[in-house]
N, C-alpha and C positions, 0 to 999 in steps of 0.2 A: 654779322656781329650780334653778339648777346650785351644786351646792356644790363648790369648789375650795378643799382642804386638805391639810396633810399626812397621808402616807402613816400614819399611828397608828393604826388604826382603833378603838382601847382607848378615845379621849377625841373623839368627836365630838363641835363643837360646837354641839350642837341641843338644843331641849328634847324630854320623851317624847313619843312618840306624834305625831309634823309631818313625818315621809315618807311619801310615797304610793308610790313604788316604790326601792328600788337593784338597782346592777349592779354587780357586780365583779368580777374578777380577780385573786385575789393572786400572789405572787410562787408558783410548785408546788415540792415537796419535793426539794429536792437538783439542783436543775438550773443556776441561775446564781446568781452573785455581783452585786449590784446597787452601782455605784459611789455614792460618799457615803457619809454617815453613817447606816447602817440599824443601829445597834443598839440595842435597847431592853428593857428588864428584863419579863423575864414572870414571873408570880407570887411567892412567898415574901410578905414582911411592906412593904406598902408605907412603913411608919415605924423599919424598919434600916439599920441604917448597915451599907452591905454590905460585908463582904471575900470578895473575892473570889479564886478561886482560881487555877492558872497557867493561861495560853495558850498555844496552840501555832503557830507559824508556818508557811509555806511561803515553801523556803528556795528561791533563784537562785542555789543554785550552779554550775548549769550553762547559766546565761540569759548570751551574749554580750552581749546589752544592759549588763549593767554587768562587762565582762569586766575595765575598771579598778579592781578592787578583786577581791583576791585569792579564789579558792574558800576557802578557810581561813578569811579573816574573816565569809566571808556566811556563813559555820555559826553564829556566835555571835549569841546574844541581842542583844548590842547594837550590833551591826553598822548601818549605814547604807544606806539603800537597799534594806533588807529589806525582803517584802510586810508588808503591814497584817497583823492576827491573822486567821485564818480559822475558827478554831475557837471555842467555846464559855468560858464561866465559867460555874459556878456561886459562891453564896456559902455561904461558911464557916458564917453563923451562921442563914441562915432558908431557905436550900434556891431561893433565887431566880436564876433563869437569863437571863445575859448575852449577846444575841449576835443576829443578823441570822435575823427570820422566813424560814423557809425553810430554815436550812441547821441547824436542831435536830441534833443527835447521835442521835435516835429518830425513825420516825416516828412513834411514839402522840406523843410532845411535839409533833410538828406537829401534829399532829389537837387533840389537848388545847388547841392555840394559838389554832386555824382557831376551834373551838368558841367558845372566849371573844371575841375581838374579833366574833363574829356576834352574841354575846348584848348587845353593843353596837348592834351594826345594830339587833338584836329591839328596843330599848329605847325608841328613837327613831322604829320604823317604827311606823305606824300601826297598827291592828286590822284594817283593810282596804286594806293594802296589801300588796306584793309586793315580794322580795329575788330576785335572780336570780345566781349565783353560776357562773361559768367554770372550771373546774379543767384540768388535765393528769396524767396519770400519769408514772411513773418508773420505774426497774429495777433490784433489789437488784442492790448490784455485790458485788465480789470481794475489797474491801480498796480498792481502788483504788491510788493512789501513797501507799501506805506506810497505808493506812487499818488492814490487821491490825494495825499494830504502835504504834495508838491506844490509849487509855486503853479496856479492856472489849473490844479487841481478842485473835484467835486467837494474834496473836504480842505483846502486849504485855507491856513490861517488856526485850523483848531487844534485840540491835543492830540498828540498822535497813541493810539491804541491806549483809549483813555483805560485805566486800570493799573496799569502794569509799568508804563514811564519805560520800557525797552524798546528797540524796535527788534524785528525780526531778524534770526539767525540766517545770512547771507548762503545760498548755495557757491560751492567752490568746485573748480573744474580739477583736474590731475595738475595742473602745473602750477597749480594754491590763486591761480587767479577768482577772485567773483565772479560768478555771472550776474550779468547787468540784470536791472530789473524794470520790466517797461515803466517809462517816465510817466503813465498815464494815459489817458484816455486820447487817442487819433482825433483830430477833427472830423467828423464824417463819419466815423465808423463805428459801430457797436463793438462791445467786447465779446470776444473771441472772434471776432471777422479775421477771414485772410485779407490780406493786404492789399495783394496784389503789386509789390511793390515793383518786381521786372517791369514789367509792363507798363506801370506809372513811369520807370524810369526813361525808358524806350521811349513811349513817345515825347517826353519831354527832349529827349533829345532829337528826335527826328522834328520835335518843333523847332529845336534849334541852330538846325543844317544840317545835321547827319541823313544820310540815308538808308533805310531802317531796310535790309534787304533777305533777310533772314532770319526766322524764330528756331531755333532748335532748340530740341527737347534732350537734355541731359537724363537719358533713364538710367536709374541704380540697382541694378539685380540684389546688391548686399547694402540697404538704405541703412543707417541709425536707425535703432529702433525707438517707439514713440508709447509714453503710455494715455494712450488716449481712446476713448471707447465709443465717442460720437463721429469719430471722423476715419475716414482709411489714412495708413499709413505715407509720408510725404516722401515718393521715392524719385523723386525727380527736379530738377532746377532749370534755366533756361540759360543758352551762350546766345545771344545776340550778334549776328554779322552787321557792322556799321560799315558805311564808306562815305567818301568824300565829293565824290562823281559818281555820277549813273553807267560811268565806263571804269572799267578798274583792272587791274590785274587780279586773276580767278584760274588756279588750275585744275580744272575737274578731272583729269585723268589722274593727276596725282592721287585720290583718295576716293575713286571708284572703288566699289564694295561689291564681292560676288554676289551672280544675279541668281538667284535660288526662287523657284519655284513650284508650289506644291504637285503633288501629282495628281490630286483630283480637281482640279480646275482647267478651264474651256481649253488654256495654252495647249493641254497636253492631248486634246483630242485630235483624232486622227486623221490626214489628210491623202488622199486617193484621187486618182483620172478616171471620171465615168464619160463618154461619152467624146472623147478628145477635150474635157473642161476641168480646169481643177477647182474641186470642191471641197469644204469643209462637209462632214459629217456629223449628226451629233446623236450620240448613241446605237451609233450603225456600223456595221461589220463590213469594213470595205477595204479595199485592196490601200495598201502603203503603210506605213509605222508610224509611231507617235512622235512627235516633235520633242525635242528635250535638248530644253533652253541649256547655255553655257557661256561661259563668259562676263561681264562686269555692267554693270547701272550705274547710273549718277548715283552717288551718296544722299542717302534719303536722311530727312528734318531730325527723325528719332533715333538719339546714338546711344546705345548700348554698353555702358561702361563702369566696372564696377569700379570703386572707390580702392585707394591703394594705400598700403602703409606706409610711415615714413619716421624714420628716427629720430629727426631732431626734434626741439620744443616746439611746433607746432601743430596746430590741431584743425586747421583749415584748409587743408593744402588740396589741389586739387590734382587728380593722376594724370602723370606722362600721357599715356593714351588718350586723355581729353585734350590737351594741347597740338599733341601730335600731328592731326589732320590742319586745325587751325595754319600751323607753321608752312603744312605742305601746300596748301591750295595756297596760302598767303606770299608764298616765297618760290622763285626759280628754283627747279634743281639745281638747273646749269648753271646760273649765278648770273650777275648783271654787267652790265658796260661799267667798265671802269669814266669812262669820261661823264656819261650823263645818270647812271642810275637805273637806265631804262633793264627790266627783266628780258632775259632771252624767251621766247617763246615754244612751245613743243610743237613738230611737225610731226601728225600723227598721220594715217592710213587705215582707212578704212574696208576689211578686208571682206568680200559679201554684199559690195554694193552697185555691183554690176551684175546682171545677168543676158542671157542667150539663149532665154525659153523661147521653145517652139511651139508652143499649147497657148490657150486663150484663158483669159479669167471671166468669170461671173462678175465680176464685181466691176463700176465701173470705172473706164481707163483713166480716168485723174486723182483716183481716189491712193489715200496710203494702202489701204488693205489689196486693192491691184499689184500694185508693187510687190509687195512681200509676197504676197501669194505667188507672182510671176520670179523670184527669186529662191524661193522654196521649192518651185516644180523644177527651174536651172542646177539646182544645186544637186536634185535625188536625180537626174539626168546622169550626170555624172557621175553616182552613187555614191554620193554625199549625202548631208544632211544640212539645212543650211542654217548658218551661224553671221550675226552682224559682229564682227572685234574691232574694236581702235586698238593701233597698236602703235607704238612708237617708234617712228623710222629718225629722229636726229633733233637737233632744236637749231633757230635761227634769231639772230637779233631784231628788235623791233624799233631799232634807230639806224642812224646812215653812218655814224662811227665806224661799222665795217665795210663799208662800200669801197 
């Protein structure tokens, strides 16, 4: 089952423990403004009656788009046509925070955000299930447009862009939204730092029960382009594998990935009987042919996936192919017991992992590299060539429901 809900992720409406895997994306720290209503109260006293404190706008004083209505009046509070609030409330009386995930006044408040609505996810997901988590980073800015001259800002309290009585012309995205403008200076971090924000977020969660089991590398062959001249371009983001237990349900044959190996590397040198022994050769003309690997590997950390288009109004969206693998490893094919939940498991077969060589190895008898070698000279025996496959011979339940 696909759940389709709103974006809250505070109030999912599932009972505990009835997910077997999620995947999500939330909105990253300080990067867009999402159109609609995204504000929502995080913490303080959920049974106060808030008051809250003032807002701050960004002003079109100097947006031609409503050039009929004077600069003078678009500076006032209750001006017409003025953008929505883009800044924060707190309240008065229980310290609770008003205003759109993502664009917090700190980032520990994101972090401290991120945390909570996951102990949601934790709540609901099963003991043997899996959360997979997409993040992005950001870059302490500099104030941005008029961001010193915020509340806990370098220049707060003073005139802003003393001369002029304007603030700065807002950038706007395609869908006429603003883009946010950093609130200001990070605690900690100089301007233009990366953030590091995955990471921060990661392990606060893994401080806070998660188990942090996997960093994968989101590479984007076709990244946004970036006009920036001190830094290489940022074509990468990170999915985070979370779980609940150090045992889980994981299906790695579901999204094994062909095992491709180059041709000028040791794999591919050639393997010959001198003397009744099998031996590896290296750069030596000796009787037998080259080994040439075939068949699938674990899914390695760096996933290769370009970025996809998408029709509706959104501009964050992350491609099918990125979820894709998440869903398979996270989820049975075969599906689960209807009584308890439990995933059926795959019975796979291992085909290559016997042999009935009659020759001796060099190498010594406990070793892996004995093995293989003594399965490789079994296999050209037979005039083969020898290959390890999993393959999938059926699947079986992992509860006693079928018994």
């Amino acid at each position: 089952m696909l759940l389709l809900a709103q974006a809250n992720a505070f109030q999912i409406p599932l009972p505990p423990k009835s997910v077997h895997m999620g995947v999500s994306s939330p909105p990253y720290y300080s990067l867009r403004k999402y159109s609609g209503e995204q504000e929502f109260i995080f913490g303080g006293d959920k049974d106060c009656v808030h008051e809250w404190g003032k807002e701050s706008f960004q002003r079109r004083s100097n947006d031609n788009q409503y050039a009929e209505t004077s600069s003078k009046q678009l500076t006032n509070v209750g001006a017409n046509k003025r953008d929505d609030p883009i800044n924060h409330a707190f309240c008065h009386k229980c310290n609770a925070w008003r205003g759109a995930y993502g664009l917090e006044p700190t980032l520990q408040m994101y972090i401290d955000h991120t945390v909570e609505w996951c102990r949601e996810v934790h709540r609901v997901l099963r003991d043997d299930g899996t959360f997979w988590l997409n993040l992005g980073d950001s870059y302490a800015g500099s104030g941005g447009a008029g961001g010193d001259y915020n509340e806990g800002g370098l220049k707060a309290g003073q005139p802003r862009y003393p001369g002029t009585g304007k603030t700065m012309r807002p950038s706007y995205r395609r869908d006429k939204e603003p883009v946010p403008r950093q609130q200001g200076r990070v605690a900690g971090l100089k301007p233009k730092d990366l953030m590091g924000v995955p990471w921060r977020v990661a392990l606060a969660l893994q401080a806070d029960g998660w188990y942090l089991r996997s960093d994968i590398i989101w590479h984007k062959p076709n990244p946004m382009p970036e006009s920036v001249t001190d830094r290489p371009t940022k074509a990468h983001e990170y999915v985070f594998l979370l779980t609940k237990s150090k045992t889980y349900y994981y299906d790695a044959d579901a999204i094994r990935e062909e095992q491709t190996t180059p041709l000028d590397t040791k794999a591919h040198q050639t393997f010959g009987a001198a003397g009744g022994k099998a031996e590896i050769a290296y750069g030596k003309k000796v009787s037998g042919e080259k080994w040439k690997p075939s068949g699938y590997r674990n899914k390695r950390t760096v996933w290769t996936i370009a970025t996809a288009p998408y029709k509706g109004a959104h501009f964050a969206t992350y491609p099918p192919a990125l979820v894709e693998p998440c869903i398979k490893a996270g989820t049975s094919e075969r599906g689960v017991c209807p009584e308890c939940g439990e995933p059926w498991e795959r019975v796979t077969q291992k085909i290559g992992a016997s042999h009935e060589g009659k020759i001796d190895s060099q190498y010594k008898k406990s070793s892996n590299a004995n093995r293989i070698t003594l399965l490789r000279q079994a296999a050209r025996e037979q005039g083969n060539e020898y290959e390890l496959v999993s393959t999938t011979i059926g699947w079986r339940p992992a509860c006693e429901h079928y018994n």
